[in-house]
C-alpha positions as CSV (number, residue, x, y, z in Angstrom):
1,X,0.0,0.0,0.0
2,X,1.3,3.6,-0.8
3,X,1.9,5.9,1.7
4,X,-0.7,8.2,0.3
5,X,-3.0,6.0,0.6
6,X,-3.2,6.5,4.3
7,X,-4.3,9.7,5.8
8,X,-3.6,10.6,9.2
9,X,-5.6,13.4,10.8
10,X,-8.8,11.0,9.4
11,X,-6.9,8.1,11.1
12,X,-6.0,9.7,14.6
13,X,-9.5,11.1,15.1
14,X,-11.1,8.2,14.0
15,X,-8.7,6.5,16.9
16,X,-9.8,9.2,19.6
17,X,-13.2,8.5,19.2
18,X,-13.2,4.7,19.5
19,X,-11.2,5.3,22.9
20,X,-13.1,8.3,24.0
21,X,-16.6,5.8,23.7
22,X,-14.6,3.0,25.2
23,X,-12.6,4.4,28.2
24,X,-14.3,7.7,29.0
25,X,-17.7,7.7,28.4
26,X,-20.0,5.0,29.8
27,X,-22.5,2.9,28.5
28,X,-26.3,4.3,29.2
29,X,-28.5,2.8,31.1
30,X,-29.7,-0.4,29.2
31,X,-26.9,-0.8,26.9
32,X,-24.0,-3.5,28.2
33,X,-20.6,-2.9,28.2
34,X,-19.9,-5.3,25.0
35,X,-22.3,-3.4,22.9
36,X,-21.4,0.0,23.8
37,X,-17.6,-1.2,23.1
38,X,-18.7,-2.6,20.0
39,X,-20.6,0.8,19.1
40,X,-16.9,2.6,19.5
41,X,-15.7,0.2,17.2
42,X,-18.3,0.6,14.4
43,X,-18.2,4.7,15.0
44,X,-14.5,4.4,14.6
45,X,-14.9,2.2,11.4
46,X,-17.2,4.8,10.2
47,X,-15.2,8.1,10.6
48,X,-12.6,6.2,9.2
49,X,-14.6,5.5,6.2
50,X,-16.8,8.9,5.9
51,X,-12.7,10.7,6.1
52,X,-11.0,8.0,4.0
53,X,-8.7,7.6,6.4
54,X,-7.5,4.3,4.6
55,X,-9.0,2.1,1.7
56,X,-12.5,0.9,2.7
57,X,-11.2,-3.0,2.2
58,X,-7.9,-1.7,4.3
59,X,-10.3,0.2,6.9
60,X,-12.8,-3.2,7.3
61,X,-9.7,-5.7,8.0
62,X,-8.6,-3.5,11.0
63,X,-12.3,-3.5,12.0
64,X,-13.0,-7.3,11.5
65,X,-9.7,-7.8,13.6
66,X,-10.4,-5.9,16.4
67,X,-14.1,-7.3,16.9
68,X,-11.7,-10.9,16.6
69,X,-9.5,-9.3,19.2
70,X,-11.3,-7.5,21.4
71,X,-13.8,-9.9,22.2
72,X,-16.7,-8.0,21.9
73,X,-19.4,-10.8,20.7
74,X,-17.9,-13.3,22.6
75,X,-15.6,-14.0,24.9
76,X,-14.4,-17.2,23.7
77,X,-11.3,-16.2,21.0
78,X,-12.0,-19.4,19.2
79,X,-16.0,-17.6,18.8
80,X,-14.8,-14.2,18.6
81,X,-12.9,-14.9,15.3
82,X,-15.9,-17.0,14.0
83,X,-18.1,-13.8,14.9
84,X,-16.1,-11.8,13.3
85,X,-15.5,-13.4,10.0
86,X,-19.2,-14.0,10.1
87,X,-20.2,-11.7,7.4
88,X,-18.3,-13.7,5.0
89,X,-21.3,-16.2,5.0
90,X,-24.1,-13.6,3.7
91,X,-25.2,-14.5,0.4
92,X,-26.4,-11.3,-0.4
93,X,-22.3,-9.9,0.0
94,X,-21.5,-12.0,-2.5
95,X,-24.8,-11.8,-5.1
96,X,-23.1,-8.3,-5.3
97,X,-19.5,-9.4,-6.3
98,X,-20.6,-12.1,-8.4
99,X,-22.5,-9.3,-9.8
100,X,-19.8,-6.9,-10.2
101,X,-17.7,-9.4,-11.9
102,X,-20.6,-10.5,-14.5
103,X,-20.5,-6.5,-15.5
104,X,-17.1,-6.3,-16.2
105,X,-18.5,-8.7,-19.2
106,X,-20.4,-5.2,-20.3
107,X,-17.1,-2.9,-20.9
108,X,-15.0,-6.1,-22.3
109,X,-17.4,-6.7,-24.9
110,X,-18.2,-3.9,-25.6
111,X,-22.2,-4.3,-25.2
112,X,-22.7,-1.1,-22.6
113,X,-21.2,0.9,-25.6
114,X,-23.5,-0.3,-28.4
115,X,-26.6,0.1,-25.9
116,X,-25.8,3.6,-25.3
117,X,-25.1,4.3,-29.1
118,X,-28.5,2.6,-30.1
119,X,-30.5,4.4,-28.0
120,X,-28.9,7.5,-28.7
121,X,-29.3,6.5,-32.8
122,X,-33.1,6.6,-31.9
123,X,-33.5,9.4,-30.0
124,X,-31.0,11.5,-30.4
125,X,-32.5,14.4,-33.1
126,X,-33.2,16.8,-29.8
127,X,-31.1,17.6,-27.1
128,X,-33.5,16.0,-24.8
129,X,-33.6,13.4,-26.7
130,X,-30.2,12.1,-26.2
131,X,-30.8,13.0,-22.8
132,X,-33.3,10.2,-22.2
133,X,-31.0,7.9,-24.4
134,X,-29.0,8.1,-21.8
135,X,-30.9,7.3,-19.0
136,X,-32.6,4.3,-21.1
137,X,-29.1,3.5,-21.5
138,X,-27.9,3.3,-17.5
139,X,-31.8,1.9,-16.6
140,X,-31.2,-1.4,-19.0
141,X,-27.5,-1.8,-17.4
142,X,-28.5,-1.5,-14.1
143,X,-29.7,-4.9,-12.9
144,X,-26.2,-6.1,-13.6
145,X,-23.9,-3.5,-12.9
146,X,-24.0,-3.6,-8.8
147,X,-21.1,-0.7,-9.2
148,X,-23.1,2.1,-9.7
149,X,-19.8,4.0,-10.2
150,X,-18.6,1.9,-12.9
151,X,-22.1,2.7,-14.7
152,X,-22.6,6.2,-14.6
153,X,-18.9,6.9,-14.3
154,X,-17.1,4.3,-16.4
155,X,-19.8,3.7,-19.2
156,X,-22.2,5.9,-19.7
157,X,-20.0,9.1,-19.0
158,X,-17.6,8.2,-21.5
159,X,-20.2,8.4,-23.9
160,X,-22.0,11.6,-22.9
161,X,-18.2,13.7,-23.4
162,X,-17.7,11.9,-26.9
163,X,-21.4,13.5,-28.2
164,X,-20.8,16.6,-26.4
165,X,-17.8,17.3,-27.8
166,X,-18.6,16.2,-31.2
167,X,-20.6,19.3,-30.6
168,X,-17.8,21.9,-29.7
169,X,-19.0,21.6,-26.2
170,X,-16.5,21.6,-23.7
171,X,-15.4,23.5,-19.9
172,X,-11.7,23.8,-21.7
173,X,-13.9,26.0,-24.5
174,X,-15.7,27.4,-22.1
175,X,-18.5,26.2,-24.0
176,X,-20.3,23.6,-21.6
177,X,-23.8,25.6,-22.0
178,X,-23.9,24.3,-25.0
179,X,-25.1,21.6,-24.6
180,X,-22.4,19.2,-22.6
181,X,-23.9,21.1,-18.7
182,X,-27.4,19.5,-19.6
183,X,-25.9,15.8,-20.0
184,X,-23.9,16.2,-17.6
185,X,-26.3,16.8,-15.4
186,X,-28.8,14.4,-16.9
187,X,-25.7,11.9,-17.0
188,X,-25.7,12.0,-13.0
189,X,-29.1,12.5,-11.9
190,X,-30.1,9.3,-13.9
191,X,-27.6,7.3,-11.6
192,X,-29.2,7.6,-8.2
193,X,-32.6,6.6,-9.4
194,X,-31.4,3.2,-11.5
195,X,-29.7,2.9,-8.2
196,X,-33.0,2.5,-6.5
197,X,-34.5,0.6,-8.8
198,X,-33.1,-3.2,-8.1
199,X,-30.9,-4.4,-5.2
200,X,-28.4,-5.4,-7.5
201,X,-28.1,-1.7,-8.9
202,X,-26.2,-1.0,-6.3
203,X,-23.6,-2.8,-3.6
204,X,-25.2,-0.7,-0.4
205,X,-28.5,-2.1,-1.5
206,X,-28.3,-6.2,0.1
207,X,-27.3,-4.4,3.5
208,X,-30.5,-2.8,3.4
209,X,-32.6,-6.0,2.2
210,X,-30.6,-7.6,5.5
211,X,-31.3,-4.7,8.3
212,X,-34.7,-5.2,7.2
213,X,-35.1,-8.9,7.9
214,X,-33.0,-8.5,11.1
215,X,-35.3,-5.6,12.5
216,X,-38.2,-8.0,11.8
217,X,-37.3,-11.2,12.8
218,X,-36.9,-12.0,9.0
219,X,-40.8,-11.9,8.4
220,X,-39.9,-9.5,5.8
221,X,-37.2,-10.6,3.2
222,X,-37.2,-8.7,0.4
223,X,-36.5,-10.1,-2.7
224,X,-35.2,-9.5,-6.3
225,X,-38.3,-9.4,-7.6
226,X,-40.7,-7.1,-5.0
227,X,-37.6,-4.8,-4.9
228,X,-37.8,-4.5,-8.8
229,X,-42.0,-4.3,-8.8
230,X,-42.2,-1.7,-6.4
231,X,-39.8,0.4,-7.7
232,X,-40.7,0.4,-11.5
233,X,-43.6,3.0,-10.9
234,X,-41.8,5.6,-8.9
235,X,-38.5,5.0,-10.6
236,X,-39.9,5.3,-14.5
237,X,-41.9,8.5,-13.5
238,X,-38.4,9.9,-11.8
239,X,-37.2,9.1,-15.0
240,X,-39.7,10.8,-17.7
241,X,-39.2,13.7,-15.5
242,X,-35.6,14.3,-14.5
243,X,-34.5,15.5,-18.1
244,X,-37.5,17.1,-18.4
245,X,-37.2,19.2,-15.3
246,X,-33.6,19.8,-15.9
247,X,-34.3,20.9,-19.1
248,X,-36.3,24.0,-17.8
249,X,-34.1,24.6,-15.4
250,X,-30.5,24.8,-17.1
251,X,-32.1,24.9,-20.6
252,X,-29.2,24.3,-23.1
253,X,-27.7,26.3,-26.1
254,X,-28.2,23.7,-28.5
255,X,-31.8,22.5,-28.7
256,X,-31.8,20.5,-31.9
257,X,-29.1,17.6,-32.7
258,X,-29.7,15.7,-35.7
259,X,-25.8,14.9,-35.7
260,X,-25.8,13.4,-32.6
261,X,-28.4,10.6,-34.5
262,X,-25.6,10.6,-37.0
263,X,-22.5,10.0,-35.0
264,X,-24.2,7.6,-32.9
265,X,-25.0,5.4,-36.2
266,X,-21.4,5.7,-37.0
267,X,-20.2,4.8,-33.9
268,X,-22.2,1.4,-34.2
269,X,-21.2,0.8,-38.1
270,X,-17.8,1.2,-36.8
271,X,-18.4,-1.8,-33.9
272,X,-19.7,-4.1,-36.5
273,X,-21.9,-6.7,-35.9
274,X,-22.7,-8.1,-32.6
275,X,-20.1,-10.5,-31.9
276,X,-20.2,-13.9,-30.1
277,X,-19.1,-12.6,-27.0
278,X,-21.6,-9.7,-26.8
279,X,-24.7,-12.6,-28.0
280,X,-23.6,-14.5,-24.9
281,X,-23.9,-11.5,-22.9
282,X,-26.9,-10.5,-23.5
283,X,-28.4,-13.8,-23.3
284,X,-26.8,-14.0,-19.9
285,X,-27.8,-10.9,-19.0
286,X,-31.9,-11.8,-20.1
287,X,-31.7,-15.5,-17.9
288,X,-30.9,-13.3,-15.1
289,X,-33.9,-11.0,-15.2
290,X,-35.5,-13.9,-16.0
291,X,-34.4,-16.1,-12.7
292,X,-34.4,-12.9,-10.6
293,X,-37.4,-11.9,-11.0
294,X,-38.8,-15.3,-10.4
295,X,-40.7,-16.0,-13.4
296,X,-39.8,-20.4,-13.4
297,X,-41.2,-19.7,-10.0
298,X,-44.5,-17.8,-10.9
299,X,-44.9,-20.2,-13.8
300,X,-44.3,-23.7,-12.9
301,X,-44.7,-23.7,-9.1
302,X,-42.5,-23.2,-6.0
303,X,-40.3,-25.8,-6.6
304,X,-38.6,-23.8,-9.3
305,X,-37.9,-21.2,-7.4
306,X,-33.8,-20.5,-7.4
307,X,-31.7,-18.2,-5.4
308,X,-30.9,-15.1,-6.3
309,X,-26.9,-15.5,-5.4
310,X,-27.4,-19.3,-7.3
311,X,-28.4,-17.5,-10.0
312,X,-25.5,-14.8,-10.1
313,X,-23.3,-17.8,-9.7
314,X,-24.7,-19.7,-12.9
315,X,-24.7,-16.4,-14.7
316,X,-21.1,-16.0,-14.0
317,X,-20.3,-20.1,-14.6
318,X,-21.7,-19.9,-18.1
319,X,-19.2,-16.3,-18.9
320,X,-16.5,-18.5,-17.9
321,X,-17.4,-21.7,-19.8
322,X,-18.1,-19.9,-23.0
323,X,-14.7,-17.9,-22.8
324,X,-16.7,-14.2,-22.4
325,X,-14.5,-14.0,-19.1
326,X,-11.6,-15.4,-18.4
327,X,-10.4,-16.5,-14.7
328,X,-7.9,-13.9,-15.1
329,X,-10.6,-11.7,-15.6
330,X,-12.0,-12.4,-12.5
331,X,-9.1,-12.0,-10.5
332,X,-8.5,-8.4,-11.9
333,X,-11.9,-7.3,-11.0
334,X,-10.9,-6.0,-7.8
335,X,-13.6,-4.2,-6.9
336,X,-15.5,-6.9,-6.5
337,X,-13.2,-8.5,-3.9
338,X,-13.0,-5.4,-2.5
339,X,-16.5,-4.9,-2.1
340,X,-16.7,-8.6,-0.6
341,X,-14.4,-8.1,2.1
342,X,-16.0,-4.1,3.0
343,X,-19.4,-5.3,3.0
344,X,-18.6,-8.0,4.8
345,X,-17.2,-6.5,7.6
346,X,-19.9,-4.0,8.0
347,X,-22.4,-6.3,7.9
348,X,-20.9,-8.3,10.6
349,X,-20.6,-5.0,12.9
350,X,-24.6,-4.1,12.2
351,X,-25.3,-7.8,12.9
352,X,-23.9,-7.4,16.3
353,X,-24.9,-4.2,17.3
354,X,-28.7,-5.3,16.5
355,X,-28.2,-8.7,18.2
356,X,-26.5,-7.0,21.4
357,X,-29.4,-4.9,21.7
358,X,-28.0,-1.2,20.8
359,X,-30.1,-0.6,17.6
360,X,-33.2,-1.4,20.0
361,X,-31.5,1.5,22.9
362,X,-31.4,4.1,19.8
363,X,-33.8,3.3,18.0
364,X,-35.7,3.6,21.1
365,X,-34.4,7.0,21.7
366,X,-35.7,8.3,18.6
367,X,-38.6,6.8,18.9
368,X,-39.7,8.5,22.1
369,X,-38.0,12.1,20.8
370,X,-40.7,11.9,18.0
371,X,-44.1,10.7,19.8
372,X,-43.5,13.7,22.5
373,X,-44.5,15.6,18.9
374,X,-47.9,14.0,19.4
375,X,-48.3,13.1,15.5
376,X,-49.3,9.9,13.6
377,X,-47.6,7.7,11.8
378,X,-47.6,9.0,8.9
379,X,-45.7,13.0,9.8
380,X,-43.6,10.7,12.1
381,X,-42.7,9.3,8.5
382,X,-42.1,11.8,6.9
383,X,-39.6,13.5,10.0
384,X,-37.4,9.8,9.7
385,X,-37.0,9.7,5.7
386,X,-35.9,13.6,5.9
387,X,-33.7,13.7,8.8
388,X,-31.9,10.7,7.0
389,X,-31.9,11.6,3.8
390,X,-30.7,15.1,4.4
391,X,-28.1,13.9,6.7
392,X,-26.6,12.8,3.3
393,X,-24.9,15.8,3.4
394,X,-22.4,14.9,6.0
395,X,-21.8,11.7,4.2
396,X,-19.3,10.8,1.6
397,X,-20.2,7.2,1.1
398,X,-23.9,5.8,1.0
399,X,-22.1,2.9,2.5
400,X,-21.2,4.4,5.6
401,X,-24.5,6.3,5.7
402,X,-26.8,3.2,5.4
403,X,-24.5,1.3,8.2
404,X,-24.7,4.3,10.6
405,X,-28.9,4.8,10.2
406,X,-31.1,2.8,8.5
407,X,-31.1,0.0,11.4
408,X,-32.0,2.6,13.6
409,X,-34.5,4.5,11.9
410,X,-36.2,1.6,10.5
411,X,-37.1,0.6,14.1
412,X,-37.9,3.7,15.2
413,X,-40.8,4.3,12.6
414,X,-41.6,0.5,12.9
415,X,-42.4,1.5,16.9
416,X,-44.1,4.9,15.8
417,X,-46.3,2.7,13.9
418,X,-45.3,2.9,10.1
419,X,-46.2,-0.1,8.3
420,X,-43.3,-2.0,8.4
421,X,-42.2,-2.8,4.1
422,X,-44.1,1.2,3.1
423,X,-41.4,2.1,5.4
424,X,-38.8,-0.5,4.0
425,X,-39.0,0.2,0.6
426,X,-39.3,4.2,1.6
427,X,-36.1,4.0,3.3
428,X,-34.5,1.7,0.7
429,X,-35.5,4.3,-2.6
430,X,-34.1,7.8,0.3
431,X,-30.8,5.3,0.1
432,X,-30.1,5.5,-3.1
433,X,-31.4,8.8,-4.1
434,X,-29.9,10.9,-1.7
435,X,-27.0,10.7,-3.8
436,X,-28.5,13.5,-6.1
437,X,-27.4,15.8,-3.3
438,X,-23.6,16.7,-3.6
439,X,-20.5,16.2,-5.9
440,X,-19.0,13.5,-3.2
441,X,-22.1,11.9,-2.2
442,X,-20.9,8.8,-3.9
443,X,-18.6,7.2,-6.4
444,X,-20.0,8.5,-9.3
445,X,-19.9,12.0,-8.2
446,X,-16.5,13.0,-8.4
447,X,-15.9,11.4,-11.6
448,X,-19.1,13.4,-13.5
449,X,-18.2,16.7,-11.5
450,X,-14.6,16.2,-12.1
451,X,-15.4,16.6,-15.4
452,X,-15.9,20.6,-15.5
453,X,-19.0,20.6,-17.1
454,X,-20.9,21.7,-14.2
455,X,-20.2,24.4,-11.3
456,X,-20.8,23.3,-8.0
457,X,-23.3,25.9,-7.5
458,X,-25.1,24.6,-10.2
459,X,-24.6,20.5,-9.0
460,X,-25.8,21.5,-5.4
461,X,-28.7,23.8,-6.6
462,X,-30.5,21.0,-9.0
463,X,-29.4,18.2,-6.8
464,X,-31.9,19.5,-3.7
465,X,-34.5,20.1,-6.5
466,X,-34.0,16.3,-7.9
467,X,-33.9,15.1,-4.2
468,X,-37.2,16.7,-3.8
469,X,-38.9,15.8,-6.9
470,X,-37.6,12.5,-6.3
471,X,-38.4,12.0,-2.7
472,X,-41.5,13.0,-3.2
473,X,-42.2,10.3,-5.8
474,X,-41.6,7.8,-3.9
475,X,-43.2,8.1,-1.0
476,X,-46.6,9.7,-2.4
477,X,-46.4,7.5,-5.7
478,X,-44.5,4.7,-4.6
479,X,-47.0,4.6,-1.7
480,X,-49.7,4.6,-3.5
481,X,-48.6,2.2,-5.9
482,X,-47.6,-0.5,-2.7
483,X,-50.6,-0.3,-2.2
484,X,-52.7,-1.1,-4.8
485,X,-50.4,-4.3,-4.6
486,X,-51.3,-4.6,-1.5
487,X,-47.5,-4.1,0.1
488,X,-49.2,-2.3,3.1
């Protein structure tokens, strides 16, 4: 590891407050001494995350050996290690880096780029056109692109800066108004609501799925499918309008683009056919849709039900077999092993503190803050999903957000008397879409922003308007819509 990739101040305060919880202050009244130690060590983990302190993967070995260690979950070291290493076990940890693996099929062969192209061949005659190209493009990529980063960052992006500068547009130029600021904008604003839209949109998302089955004693388990129904309203409306409402916003120069039709058709004569390896990635990529979302099930009876990791794994066993991916392939895909080894960790940590009884104490706390208020359910609601999705703004990594919160909050609106999977899937969509908010509120971010086409001014100004217009989507749309399928 290089020694930039450590920083200190992030490190040393990270340190302070793990033994300012464990030495100095004590445990409240109801909480034991092995949770509250264990709540220092996951506060610790998570200021080391939120201030990069170290790599995330670097950041959850120190945390996995300290809960080893320490001794926090059991005293036995011969249990404590198996406590720790725990989170290695969770299927849904690795549905995501099976998942992760399977896209890197999309940017070998080449099949992200000719999607994007197509869609833009078809639409792209109007600026706002090739906005929506766009997002058609991200929204049929996203079930199998878990690195939401990788999608909106490493694919799609790539293709938004070849069309805008195909039109003179660039921040170099000073010409981004043209018509690159729109895309970019569009570009981003897409990526937090495909991110929503299936758990395997996004690596943060299978955390979720398993807070909410701990918090209920696993009478709700979300799966594949439900995640994907109840979010196709909400998310395709959040869709239709996002370029639209950017549009009239931050209008741009150049209104009409029959070129961009053009260039986009010459891209895709200049790709060729579709080759082998991009035929056998697509029809990968449709027999998991198909398995996902249950449909063997629906049709021929329980017994054909398969699980959703299971089905990941076959994806992945038939890239291999047919010579899509290679093993080498997999090896180099580190952010999938990465993303293993993180999630794992913080999974483990939320596992324990839930089990040990401190996301009942806070939860608890919350809980009675918000019934002194004297309101029902439903404002008690709406004062949860906004405190935490706001709070986004003191968050660098969804990640880090989710593992510090959603436990919490999930419980507390449970006990306020939400109904328990309106408030799941509520929480769930806030997750993913308070990314709109900043230029480092996730991986993507940095990478669109970095680009210059947009000021920050502009970034922060329509990302509270998206989070808005999105927010309010799904929990007056998307509540109405669980509904009528009888969700709640």
């Amino acid at each position: 590891m290089k020694s930039t990739d450590i920083r200190v101040i992030p490190g040393f305060i990270s340190i302070a407050i793990i033994l300012i919880l464990w030495f100095i202050v004590a445990p409240p009244e109801g909480v034991s001494a092995n949770a509250w130690h264990l709540l220092a060590l996951f506060v610790g983990t998570v200021v080391a995350i939120i201030g990069k302190a170290m790599p995330i993967g670097a950041i959850a070995v120190l945390a996995i050996t300290l809960v080893a260690l320490t001794g926090v979950t059991n005293d036995k070291p011969s249990e404590a290690i198996k406590d720790a290493l725990s989170g290695f076990s969770n299927s849904l940890i690795w549905l995501i880096g099976i998942a992760i693996i399977i896209s890197r099929g999309l940017a070998k062969t080449g099949l992200g780029n000719r999607i994007g192209y197509y869609f833009i061949s078809l639409f792209g005659r109007k600026t706002i056109g090739i906005g929506y190209a766009l997002a058609l493009s991200e929204l049929v990529i996203a079930p199998v692109t878990p690195s939401n980063t990788a999608r909106g960052g490493g694919v799609i992006h790539p293709i938004m800066k070849s069309i805008a500068s195909s039109f003179g547009s660039s921040p170099e130029q000073g010409t981004s108004r043209k018509i690159g600021h729109y895309l970019a904008l569009v570009n981003y604003h897409t990526n937090p609501i495909t991110s929503a839209m299936f758990i395997t949109a996004t690596a943060p998302n299978p955390l979720i799925v398993k807070l909410i089955a701990d918090a209920t004693g696993a009478e709700i388990s979300i799966t594949w499918g439900t995640w994907a129904l109840a979010a196709l309203l909400p998310g395709l409306l959040c869709i239709a309008l996002m370029p639209l409402i950017i549009y009239a916003i931050y209008p741009p120069e150049i209104k009409r683009t029959p070129d961009a039709s053009v260039f986009a058709k010459d891209k895709l004569t200049d790709m060729g056919p579709m080759s082998y390896a991009e035929k056998v990635m697509i029809s990968v990529f449709g027999l998991l849709l198909v398995l996902w979302a249950g449909v063997p099930a629906m049709i021929l009876g329980s017994a054909f039900a398969v699980n959703t990791t299971a089905v990941a794994f076959l994806g992945l066993s038939i890239l291999l077999i047919s010579g899509v991916l290679s093993w080498e392939d997999v090896l180099k895909e580190k952010a999938a092993w990465d993303t293993v080894v993180w999630f794992s960790a913080l999974v483990m940590m939320a596992t324990f503190l839930n089990k040990l009884g401190l996301v009942a104490w806070f939860s608890g706390v919350v809980e009675s803050n918000i019934a002194q208020l004297g309101v029902g359910w439903m404002v008690s609601v709406i004062i949860l999903v906004v405190v935490y999705f706001y709070a986004h703004y003191f968050f660098a990594s969804t990640t880090a957000h989710i593992t510090a919160m959603f436990a919490a909050f999930f419980a507390a609106g449970i006990a306020l008397g939400a109904p328990p999977l309106y408030l799941g899937l509520l929480l769930a969509g806030a997750s993913s879409l308070m990314m709109s908010l900043t230029h480092y509120a996730t991986g993507t971010s940095p990478i669109i922003f970095g680009s210059g086409y947009v000021s920050m001014e502009n970034w922060w100004f329509m990302g509270f308007i998206m989070s808005v217009v999105n927010l309010t989507i799904w929990g007056v749309v998307g509540g109405l819509w669980w509904k009528a399928l009888g969700f709640w």
